[in-house]
N, C-alpha and C positions, 0 to 999 in steps of 0.2 A: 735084351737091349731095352732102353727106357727110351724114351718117345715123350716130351716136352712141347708142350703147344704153345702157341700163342695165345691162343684162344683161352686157355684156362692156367698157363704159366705164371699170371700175375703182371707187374712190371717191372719187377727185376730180374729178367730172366739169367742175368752174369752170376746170379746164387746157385745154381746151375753146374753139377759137374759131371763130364760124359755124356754118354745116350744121343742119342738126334733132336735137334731142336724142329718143330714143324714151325714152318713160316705158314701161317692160315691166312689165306687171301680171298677177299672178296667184293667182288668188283672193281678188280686192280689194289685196294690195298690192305692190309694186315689187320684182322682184326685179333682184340678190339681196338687198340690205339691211333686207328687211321692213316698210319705210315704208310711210304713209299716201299716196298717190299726189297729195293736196293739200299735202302739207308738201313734196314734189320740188318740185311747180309752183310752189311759192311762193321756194322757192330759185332756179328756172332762171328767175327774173324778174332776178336779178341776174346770172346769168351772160349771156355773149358768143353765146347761141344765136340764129340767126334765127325759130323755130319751136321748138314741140315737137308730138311725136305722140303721143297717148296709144292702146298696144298694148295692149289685153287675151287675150295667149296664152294665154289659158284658152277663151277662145271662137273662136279664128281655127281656121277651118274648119268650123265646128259649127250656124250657121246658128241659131243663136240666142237669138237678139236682142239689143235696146241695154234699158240701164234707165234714163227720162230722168230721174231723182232724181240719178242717178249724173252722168249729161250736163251738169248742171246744175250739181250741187257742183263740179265740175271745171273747166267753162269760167268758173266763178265765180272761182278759185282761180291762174286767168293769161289776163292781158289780150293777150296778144302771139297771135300765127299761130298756132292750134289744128289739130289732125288727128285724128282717132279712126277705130282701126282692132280687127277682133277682133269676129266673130258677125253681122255685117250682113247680115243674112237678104230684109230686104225694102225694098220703095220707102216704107214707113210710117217703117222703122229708119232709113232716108237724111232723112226730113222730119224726125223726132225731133232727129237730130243737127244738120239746117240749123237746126231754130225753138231748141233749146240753146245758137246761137252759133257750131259750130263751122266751120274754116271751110273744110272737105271730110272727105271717109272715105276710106278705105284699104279696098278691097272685092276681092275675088279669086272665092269660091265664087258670090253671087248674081249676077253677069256671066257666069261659065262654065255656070251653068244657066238662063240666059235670064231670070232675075228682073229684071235692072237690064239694062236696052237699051244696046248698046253708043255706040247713037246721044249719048245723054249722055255719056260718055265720051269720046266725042270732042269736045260743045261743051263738054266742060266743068262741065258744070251739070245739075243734072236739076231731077226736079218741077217 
């Protein structure tokens, strides 16, 4: 699978076909173009992407949490394969993000510290 960022996709990212587009977010918006992170999603509904991921590199690695207003405006904002990654501290931050809509997380620190059981991880699914 190919994986397309924002961050180094350029600006036309509609040249683009398949794979996951990452929406890279920091401090609320995409970089580098400075958008709103729902006017991206609302463009990559026309684009050729199978998915997108919404990254918040402001929080990945920091363990500190999701904001479901945020969860919410977001999977609002594209009906297609969702993924949110960036601060997933706990098994509450994974339920926020299932009951939002989306439709997995991208988790690294609370697996390595025993937070999220690797047992889910491997079916798949948690909570």
């Amino acid at each position: 699978m190919n994986i397309v960022g924002t961050e180094t996709g350029g600006s036309d990212l509609s040249r683009y076909h398949g794979g996951y587009l990452s929406i890279d977010v920091k401090q609320g918006l995409v970089i580098p173009s400075g958008k709103d992170p729902v006017d991206v999603l609302t463009s990559a509904l026309h684009w050729d992407f199978d998915g997108c991921i919404l990254l918040n590199v402001s929080a990945v690695g920091t363990e500190s949490g999701v904001e479901p207003q945020m969860l919410e405006k977001i999977r609002r904002a594209f009906n297609g394969q969702l993924f949110y990654g960036g601060g997933v501290a706990t098994i509450s931050d994974l339920e926020k993000i299932s009951h939002s809509g989306f439709d997995g997380a991208i988790i690294s620190t609370a697996l390595h510290r025993g937070i999220v059981p690797i047992e889910w991880i491997r079916r798949g699914s948690c909570c």
